[in-house]
VMD Tcl script that builds the backbone (N, CA, C; Angstrom):
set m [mol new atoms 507]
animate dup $m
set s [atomselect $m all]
$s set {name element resname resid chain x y z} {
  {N N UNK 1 A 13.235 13.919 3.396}
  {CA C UNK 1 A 13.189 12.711 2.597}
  {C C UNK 1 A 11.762 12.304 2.243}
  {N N UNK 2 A 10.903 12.689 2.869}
  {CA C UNK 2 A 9.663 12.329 2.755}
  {C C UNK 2 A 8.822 14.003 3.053}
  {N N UNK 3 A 7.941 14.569 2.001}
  {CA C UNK 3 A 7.165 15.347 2.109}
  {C C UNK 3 A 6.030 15.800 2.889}
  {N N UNK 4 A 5.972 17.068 3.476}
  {CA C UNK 4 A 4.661 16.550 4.036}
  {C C UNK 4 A 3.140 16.457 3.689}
  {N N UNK 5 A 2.925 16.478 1.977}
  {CA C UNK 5 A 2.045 16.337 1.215}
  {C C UNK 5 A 1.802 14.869 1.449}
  {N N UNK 6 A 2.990 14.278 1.273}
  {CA C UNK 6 A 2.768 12.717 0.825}
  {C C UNK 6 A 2.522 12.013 2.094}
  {N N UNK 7 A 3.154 12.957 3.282}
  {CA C UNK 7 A 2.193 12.193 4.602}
  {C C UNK 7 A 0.954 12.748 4.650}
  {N N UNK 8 A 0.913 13.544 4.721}
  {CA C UNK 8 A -0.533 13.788 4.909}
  {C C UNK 8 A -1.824 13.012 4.023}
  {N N UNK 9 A -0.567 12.552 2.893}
  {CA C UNK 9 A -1.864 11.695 1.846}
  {C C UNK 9 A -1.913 10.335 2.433}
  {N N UNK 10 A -0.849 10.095 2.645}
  {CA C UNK 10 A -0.773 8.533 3.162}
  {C C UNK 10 A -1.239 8.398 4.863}
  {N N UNK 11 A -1.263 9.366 5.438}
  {CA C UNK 11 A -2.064 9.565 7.184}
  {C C UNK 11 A -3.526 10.017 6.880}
  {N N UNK 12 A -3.479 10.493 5.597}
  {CA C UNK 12 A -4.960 11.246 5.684}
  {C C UNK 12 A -5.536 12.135 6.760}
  {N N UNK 13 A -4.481 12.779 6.648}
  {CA C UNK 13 A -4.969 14.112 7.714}
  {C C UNK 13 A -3.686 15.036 7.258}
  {N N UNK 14 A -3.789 16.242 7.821}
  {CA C UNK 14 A -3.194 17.829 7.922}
  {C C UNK 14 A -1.862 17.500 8.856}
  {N N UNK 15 A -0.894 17.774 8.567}
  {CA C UNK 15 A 0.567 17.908 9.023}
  {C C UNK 15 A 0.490 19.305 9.311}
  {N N UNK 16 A 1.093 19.816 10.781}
  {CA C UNK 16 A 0.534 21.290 10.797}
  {C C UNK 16 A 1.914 22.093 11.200}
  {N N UNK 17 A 2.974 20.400 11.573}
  {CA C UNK 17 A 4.285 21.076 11.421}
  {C C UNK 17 A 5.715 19.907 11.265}
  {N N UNK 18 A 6.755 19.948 11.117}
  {CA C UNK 18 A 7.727 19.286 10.798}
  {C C UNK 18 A 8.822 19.823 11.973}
  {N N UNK 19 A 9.275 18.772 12.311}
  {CA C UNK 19 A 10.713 19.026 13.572}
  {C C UNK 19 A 11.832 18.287 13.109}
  {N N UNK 20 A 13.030 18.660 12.806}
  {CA C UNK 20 A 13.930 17.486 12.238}
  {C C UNK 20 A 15.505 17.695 13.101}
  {N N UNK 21 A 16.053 16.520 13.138}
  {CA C UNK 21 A 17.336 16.847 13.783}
  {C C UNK 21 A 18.047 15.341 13.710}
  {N N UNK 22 A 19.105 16.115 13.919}
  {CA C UNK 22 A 20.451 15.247 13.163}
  {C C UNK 22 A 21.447 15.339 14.622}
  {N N UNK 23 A 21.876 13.578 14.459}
  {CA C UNK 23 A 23.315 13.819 15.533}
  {C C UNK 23 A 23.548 12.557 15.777}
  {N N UNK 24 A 24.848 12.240 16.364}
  {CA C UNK 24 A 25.298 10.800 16.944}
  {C C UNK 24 A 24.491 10.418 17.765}
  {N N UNK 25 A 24.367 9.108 17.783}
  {CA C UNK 25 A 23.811 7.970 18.380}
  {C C UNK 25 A 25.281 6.964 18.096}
  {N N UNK 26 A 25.532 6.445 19.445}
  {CA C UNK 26 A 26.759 5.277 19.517}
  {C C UNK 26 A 27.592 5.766 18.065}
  {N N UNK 27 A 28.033 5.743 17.564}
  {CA C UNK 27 A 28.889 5.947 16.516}
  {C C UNK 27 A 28.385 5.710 14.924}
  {N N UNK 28 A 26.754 6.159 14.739}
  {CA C UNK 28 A 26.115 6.393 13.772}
  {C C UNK 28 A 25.613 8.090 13.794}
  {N N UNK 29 A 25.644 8.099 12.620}
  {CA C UNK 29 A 24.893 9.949 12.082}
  {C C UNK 29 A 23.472 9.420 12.335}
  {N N UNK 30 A 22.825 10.136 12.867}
  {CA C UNK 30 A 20.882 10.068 12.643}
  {C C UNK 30 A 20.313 10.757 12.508}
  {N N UNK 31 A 19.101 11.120 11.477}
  {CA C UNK 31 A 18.651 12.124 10.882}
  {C C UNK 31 A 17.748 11.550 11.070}
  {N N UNK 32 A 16.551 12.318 11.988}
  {CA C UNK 32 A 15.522 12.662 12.237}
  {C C UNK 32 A 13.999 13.317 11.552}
  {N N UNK 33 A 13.642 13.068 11.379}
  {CA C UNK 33 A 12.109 14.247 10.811}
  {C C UNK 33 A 11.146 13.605 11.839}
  {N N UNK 34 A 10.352 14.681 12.163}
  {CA C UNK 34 A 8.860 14.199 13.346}
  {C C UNK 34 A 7.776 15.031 12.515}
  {N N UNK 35 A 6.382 14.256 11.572}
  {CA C UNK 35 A 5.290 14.978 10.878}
  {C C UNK 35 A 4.422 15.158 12.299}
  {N N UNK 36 A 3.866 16.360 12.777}
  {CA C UNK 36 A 2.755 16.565 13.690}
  {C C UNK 36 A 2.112 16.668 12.987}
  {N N UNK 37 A 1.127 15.928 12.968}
  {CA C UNK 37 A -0.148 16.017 13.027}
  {C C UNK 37 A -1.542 16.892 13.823}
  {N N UNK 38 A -2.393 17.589 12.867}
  {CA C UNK 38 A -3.252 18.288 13.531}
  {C C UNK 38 A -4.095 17.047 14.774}
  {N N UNK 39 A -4.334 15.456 14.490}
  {CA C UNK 39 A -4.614 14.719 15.376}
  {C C UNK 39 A -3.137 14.271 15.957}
  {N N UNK 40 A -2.853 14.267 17.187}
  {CA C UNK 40 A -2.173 13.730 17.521}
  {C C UNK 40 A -1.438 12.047 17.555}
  {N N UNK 41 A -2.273 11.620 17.812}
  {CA C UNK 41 A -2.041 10.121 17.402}
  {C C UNK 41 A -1.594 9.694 15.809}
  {N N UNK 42 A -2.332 10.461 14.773}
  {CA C UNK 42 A -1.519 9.987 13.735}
  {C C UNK 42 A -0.219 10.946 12.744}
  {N N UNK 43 A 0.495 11.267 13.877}
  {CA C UNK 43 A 1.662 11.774 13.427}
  {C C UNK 43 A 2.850 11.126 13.059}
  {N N UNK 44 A 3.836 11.157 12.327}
  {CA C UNK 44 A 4.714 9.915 11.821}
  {C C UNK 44 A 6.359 10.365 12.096}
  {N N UNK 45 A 7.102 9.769 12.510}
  {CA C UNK 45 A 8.293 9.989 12.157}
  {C C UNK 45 A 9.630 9.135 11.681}
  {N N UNK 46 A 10.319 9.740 10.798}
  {CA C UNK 46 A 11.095 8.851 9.691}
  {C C UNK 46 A 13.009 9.090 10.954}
  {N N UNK 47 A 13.557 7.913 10.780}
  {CA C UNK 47 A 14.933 8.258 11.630}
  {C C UNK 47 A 15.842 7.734 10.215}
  {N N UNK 48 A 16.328 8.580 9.678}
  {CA C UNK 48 A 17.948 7.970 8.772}
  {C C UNK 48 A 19.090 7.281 9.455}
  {N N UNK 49 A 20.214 6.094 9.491}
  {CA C UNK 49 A 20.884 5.622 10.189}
  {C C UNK 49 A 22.456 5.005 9.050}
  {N N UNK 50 A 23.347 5.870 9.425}
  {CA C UNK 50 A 24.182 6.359 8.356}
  {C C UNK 50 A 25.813 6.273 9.277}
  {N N UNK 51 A 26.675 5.880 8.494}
  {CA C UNK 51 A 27.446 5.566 9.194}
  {C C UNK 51 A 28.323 7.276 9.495}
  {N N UNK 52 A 28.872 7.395 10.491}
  {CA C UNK 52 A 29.302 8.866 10.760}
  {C C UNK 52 A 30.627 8.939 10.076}
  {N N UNK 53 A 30.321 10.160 8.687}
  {CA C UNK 53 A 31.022 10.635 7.877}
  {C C UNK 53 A 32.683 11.693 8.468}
  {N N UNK 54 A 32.646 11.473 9.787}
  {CA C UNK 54 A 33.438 12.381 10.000}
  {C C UNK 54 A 34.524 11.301 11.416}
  {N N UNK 55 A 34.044 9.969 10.490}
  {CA C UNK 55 A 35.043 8.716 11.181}
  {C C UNK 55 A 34.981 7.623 10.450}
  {N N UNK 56 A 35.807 7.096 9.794}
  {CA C UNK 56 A 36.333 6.314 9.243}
  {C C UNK 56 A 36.288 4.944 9.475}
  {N N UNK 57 A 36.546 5.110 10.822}
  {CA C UNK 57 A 37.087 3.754 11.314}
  {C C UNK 57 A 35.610 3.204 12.168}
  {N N UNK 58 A 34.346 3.761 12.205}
  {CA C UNK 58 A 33.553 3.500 12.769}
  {C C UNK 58 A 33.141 2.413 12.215}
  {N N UNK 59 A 31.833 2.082 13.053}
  {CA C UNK 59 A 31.112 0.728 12.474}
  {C C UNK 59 A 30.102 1.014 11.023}
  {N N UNK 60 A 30.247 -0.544 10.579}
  {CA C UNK 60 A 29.253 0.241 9.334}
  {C C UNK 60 A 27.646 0.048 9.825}
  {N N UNK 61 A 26.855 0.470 9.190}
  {CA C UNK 61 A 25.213 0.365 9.577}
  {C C UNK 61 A 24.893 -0.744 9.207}
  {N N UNK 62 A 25.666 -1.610 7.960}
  {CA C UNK 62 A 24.807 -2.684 7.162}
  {C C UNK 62 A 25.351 -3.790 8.152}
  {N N UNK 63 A 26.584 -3.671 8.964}
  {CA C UNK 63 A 27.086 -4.780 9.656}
  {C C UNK 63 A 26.332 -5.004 10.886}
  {N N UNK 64 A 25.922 -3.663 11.237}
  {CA C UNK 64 A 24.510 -3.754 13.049}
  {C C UNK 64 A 23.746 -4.582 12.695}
  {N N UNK 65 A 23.025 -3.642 10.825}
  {CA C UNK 65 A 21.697 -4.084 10.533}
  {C C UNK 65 A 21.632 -5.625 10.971}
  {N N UNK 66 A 23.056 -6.295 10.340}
  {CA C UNK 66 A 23.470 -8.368 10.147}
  {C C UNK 66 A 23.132 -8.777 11.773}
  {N N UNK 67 A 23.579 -7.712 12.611}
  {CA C UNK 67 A 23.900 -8.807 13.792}
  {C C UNK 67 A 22.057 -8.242 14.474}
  {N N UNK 68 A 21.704 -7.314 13.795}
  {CA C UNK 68 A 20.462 -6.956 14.868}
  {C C UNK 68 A 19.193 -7.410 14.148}
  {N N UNK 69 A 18.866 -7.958 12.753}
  {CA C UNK 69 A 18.491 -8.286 12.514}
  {C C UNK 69 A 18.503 -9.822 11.242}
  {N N UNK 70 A 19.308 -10.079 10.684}
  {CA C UNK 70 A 19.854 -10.786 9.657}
  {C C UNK 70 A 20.120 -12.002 10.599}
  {N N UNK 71 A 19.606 -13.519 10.484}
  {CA C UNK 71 A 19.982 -14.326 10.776}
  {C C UNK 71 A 20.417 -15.838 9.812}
  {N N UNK 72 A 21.088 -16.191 9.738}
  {CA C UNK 72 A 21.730 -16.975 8.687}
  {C C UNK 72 A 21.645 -18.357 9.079}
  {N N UNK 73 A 20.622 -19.451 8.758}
  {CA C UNK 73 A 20.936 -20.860 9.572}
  {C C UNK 73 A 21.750 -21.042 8.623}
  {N N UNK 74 A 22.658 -20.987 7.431}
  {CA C UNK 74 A 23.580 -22.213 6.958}
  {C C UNK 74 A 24.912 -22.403 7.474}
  {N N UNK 75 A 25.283 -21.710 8.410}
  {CA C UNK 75 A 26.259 -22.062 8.585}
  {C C UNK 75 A 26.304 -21.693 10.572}
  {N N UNK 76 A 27.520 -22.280 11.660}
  {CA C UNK 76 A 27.542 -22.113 12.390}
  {C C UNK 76 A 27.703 -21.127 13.776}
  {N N UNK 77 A 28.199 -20.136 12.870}
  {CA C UNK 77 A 27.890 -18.739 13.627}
  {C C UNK 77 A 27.023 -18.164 13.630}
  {N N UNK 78 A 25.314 -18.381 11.637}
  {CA C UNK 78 A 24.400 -18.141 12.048}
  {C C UNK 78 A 23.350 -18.910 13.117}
  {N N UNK 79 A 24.266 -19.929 13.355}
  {CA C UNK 79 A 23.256 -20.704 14.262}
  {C C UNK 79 A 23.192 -20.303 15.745}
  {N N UNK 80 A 24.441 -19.930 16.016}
  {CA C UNK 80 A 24.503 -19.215 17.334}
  {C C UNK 80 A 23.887 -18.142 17.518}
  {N N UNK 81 A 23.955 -17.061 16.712}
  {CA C UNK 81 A 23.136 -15.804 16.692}
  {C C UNK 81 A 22.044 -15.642 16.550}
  {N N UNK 82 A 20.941 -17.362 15.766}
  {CA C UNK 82 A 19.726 -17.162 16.359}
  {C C UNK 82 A 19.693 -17.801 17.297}
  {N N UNK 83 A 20.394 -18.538 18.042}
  {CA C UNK 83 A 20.311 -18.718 19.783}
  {C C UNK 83 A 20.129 -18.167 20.173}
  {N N UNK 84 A 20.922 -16.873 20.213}
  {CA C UNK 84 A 21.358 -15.677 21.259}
  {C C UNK 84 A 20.231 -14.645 20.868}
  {N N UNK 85 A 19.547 -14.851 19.470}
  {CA C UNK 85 A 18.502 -13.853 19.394}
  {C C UNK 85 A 17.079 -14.303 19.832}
  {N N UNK 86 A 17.026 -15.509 20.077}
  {CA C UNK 86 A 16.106 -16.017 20.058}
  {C C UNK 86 A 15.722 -16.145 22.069}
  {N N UNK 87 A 16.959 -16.781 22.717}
  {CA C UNK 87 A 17.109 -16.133 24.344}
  {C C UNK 87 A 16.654 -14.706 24.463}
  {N N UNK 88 A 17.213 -13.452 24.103}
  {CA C UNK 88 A 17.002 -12.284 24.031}
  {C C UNK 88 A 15.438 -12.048 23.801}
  {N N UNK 89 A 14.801 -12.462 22.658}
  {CA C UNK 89 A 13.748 -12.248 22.394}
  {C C UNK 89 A 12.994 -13.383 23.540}
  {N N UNK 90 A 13.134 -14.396 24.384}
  {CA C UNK 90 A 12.538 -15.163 24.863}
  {C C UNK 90 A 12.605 -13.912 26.405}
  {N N UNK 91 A 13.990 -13.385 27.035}
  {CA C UNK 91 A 13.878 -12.806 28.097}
  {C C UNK 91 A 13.116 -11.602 27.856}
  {N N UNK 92 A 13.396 -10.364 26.549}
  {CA C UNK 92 A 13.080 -9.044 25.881}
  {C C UNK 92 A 11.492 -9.314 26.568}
  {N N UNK 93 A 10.482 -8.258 27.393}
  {CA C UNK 93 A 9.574 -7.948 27.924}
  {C C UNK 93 A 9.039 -6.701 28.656}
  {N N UNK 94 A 7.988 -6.447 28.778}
  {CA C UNK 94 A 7.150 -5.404 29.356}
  {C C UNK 94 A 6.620 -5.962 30.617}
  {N N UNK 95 A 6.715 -4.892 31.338}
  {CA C UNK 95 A 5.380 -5.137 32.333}
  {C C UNK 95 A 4.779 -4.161 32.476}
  {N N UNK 96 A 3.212 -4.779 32.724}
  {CA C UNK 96 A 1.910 -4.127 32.549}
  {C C UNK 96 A 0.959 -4.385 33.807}
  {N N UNK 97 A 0.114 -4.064 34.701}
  {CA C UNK 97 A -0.620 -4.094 35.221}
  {C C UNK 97 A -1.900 -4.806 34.550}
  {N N UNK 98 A -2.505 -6.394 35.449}
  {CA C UNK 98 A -3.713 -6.196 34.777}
  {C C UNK 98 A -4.947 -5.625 35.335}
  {N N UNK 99 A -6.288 -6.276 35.100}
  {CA C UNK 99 A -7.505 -5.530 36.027}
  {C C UNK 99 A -7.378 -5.673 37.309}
  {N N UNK 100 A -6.517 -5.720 37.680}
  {CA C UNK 100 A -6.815 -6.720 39.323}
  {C C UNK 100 A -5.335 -5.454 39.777}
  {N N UNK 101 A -4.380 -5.280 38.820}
  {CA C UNK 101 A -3.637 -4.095 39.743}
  {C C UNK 101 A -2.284 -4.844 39.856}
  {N N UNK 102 A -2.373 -6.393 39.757}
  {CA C UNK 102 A -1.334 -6.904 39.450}
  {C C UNK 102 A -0.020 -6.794 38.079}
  {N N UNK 103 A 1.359 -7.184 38.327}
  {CA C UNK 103 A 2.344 -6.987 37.619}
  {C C UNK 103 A 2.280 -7.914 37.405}
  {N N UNK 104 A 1.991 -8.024 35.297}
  {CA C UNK 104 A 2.330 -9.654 34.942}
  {C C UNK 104 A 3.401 -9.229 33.591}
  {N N UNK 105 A 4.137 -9.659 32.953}
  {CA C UNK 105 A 5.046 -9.956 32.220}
  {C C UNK 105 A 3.918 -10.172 30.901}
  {N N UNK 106 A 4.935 -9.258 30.158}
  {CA C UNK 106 A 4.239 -9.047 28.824}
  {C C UNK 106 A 5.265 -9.516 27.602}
  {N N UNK 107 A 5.559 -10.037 26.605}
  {CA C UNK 107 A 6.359 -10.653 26.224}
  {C C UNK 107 A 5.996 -9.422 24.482}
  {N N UNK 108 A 7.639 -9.078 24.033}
  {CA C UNK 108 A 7.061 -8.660 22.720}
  {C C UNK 108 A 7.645 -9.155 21.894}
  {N N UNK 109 A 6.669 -9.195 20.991}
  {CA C UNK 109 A 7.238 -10.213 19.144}
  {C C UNK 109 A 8.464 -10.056 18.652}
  {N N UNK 110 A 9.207 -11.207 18.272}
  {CA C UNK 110 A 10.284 -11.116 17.267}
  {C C UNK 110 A 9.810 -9.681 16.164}
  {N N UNK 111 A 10.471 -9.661 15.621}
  {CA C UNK 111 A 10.046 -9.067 14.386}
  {C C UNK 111 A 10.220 -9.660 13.560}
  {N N UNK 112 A 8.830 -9.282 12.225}
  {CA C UNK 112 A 8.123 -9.847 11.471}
  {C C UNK 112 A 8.921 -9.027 9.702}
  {N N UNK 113 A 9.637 -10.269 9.317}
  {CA C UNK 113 A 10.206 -9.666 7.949}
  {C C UNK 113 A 9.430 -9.236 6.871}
  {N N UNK 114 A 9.911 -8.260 6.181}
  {CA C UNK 114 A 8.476 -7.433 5.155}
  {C C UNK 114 A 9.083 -7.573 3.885}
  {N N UNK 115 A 8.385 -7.983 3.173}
  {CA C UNK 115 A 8.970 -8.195 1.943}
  {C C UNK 115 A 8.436 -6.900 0.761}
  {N N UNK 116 A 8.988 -6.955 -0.293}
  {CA C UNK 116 A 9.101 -6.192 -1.440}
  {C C UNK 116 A 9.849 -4.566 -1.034}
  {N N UNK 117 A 10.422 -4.773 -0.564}
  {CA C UNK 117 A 10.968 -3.044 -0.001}
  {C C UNK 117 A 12.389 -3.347 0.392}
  {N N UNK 118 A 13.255 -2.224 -0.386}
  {CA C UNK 118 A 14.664 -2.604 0.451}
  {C C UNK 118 A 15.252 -3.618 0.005}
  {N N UNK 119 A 16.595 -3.750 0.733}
  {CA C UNK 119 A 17.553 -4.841 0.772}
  {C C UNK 119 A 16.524 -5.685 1.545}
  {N N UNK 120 A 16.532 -5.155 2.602}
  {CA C UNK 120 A 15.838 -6.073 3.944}
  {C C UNK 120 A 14.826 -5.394 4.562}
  {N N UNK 121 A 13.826 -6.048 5.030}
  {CA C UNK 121 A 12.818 -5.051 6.243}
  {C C UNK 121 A 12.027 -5.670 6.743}
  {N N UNK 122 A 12.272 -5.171 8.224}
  {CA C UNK 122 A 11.485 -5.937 9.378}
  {C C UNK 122 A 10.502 -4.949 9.948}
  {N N UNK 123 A 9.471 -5.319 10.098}
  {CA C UNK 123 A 8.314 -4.835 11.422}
  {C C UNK 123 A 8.622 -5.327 12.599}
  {N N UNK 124 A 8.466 -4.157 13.391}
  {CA C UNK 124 A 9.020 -4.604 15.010}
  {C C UNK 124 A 7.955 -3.612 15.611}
  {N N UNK 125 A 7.245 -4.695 16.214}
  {CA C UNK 125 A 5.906 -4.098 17.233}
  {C C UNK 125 A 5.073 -4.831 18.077}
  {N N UNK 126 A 4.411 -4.541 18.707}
  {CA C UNK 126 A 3.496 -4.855 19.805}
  {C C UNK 126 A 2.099 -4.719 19.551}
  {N N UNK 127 A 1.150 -4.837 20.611}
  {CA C UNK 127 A 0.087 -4.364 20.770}
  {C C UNK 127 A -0.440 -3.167 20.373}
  {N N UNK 128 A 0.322 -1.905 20.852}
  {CA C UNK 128 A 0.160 -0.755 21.081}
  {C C UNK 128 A 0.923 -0.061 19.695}
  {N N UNK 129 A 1.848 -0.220 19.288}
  {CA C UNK 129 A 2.504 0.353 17.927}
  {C C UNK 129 A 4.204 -0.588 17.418}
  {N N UNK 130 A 4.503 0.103 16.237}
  {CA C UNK 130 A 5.566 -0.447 15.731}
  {C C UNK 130 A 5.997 0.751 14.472}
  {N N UNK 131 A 7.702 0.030 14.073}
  {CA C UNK 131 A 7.832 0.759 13.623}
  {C C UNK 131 A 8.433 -0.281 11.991}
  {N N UNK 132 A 8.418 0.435 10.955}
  {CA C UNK 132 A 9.573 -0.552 10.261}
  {C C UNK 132 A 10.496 -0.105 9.582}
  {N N UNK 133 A 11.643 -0.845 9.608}
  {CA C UNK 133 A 12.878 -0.766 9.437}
  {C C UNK 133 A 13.380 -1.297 7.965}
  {N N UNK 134 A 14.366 -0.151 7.502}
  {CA C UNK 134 A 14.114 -0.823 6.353}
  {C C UNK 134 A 15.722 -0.688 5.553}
  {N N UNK 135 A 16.709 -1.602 5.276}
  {CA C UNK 135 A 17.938 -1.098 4.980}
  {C C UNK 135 A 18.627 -1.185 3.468}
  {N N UNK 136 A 19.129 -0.163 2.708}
  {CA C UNK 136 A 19.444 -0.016 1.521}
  {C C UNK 136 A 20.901 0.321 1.676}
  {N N UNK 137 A 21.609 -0.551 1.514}
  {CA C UNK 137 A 22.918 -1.128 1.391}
  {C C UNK 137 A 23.694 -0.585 2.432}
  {N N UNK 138 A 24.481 1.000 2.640}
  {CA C UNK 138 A 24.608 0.757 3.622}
  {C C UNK 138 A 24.270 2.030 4.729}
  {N N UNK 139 A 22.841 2.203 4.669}
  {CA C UNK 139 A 21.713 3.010 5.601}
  {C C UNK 139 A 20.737 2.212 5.691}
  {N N UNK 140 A 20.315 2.498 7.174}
  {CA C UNK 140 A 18.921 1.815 7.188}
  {C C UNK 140 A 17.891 3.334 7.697}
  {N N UNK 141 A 16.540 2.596 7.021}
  {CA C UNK 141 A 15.952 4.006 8.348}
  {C C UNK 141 A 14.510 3.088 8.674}
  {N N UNK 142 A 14.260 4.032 9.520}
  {CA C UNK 142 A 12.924 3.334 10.214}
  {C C UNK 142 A 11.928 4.630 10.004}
  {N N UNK 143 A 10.642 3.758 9.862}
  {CA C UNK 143 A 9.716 4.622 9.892}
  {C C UNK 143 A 8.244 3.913 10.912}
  {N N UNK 144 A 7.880 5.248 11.681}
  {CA C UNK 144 A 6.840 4.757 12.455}
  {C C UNK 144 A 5.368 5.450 12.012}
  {N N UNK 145 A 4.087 5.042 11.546}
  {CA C UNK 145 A 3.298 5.736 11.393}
  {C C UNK 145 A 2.502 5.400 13.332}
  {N N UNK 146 A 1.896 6.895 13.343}
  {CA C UNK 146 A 0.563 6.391 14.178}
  {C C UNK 146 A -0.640 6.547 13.734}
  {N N UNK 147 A -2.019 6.412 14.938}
  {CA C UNK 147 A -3.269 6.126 14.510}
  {C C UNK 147 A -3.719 4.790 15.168}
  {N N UNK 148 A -4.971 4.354 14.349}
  {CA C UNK 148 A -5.883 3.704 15.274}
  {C C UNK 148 A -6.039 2.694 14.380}
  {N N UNK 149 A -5.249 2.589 13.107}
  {CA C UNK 149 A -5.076 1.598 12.381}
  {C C UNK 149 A -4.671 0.019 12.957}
  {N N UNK 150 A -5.011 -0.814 12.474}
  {CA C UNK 150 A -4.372 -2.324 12.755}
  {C C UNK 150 A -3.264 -2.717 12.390}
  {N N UNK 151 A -2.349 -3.198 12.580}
  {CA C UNK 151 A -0.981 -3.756 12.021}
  {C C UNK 151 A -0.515 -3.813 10.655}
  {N N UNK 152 A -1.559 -4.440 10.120}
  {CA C UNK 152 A -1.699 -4.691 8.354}
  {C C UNK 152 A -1.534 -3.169 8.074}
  {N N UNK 153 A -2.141 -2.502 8.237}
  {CA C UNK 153 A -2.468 -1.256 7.891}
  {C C UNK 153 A -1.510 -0.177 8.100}
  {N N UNK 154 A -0.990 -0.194 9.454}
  {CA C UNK 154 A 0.181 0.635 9.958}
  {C C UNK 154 A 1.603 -0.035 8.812}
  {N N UNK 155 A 1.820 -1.273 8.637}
  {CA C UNK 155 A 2.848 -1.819 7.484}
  {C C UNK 155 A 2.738 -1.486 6.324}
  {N N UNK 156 A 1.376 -1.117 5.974}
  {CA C UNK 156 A 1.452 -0.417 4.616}
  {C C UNK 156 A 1.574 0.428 4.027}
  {N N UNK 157 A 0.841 1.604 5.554}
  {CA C UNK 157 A 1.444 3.178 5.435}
  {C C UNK 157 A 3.101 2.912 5.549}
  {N N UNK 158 A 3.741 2.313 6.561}
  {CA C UNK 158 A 4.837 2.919 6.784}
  {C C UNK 158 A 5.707 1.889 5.595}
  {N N UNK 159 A 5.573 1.493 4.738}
  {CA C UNK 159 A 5.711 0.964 3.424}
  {C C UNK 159 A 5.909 1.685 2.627}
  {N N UNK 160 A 4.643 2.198 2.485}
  {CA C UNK 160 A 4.484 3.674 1.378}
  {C C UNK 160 A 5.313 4.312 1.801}
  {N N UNK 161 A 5.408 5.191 2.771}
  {CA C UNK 161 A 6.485 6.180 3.250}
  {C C UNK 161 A 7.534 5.751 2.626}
  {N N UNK 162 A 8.311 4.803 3.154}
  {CA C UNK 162 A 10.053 4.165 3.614}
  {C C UNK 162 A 10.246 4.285 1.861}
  {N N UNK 163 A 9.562 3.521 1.116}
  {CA C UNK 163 A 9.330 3.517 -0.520}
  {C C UNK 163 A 9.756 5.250 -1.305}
  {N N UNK 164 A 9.021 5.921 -0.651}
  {CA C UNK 164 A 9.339 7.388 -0.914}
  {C C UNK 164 A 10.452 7.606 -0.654}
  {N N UNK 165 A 10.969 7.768 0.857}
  {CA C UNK 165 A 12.201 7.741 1.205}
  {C C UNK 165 A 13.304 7.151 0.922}
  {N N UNK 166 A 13.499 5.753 0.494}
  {CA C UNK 166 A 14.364 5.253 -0.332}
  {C C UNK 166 A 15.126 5.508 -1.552}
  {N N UNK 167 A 13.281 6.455 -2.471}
  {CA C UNK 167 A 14.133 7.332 -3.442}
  {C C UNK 167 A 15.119 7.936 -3.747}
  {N N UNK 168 A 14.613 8.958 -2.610}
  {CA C UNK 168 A 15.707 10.176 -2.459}
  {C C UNK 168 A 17.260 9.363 -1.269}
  {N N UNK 169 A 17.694 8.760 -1.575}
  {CA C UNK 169 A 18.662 8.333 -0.787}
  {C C UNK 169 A 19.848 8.078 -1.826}
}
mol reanalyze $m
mol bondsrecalc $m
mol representation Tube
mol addrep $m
């Protein structure tokens, strides 16, 4: 879905190989690609999330996408579900060691909605990396760039990408 010319233009570096694979996850199809990178750190990989063609009766992707990300205040069931997302995201945490050797509780971000791309798309990340998610009616896929880039920056590569990828869908 995505070339490895066009990563390599958008990572700015040499892709030196491609790994891809496909299979259930809970009762979704997922299609995989992993770009290696000749640097390690900025290698990228794209996940497709598709409802499984060989069941009918499964769940759809655009209905997860609603409950895992989509929150609705106008009415009273969206109000509950940002309760319940908002608890989740208040308990949702890491722990990390600090200088001292101690275990302290690390708390990670809601995710941050991205506009101009997609039906819908959220950034979901931390300190250390993220990925974004991005859903066209009824597939979503995520894309993660790496590197030593800043946030702004990692959202725009993996922008560009998801944009490519959307094409061909």
């Amino acid at each position: 879905m995505i070339t490895k010319q066009e990563v390599e233009a958008i990572q700015v570096t040499s892709i030196i190989d491609t790994k891809s694979s496909e299979g259930l996850s809970g009762n979704f199809l997922v299609s995989q690609c992993y770009y290696s990178s000749g640097e390690p750190n900025k290698s990228v990989s794209l996940a497709v999330t598709q409802a499984d063609p060989n069941d009918a009766t499964g769940p759809d992707p655009a209905e997860y996408w609603k409950e895992t990300f989509s929150i609705s205040g106008d009415d009273k069931e969206g109000e509950e579900a940002k309760d319940k997302k908002e608890r989740a995201e208040e308990d949702k945490g890491t722990k990390r060691r600090d200088a001292h050797g101690r275990e302290e509780e690390e708390k990670t971000p809601p995710p941050k909605k991205i506009e101009g791309i997609g039906e819908e798309a959220y950034w979901a990340g931390d300190r250390v990396g993220g990925a974004l998610y991005v859903l066209k009616k009824d597939v979503f896929i995520r894309v993660s760039v790496g590197g030593p880039d800043n946030e702004e920056t990692k959202i725009s590569k993996s922008k560009a990408l998801a944009q490519k990828a959307l094409q061909r869908l």
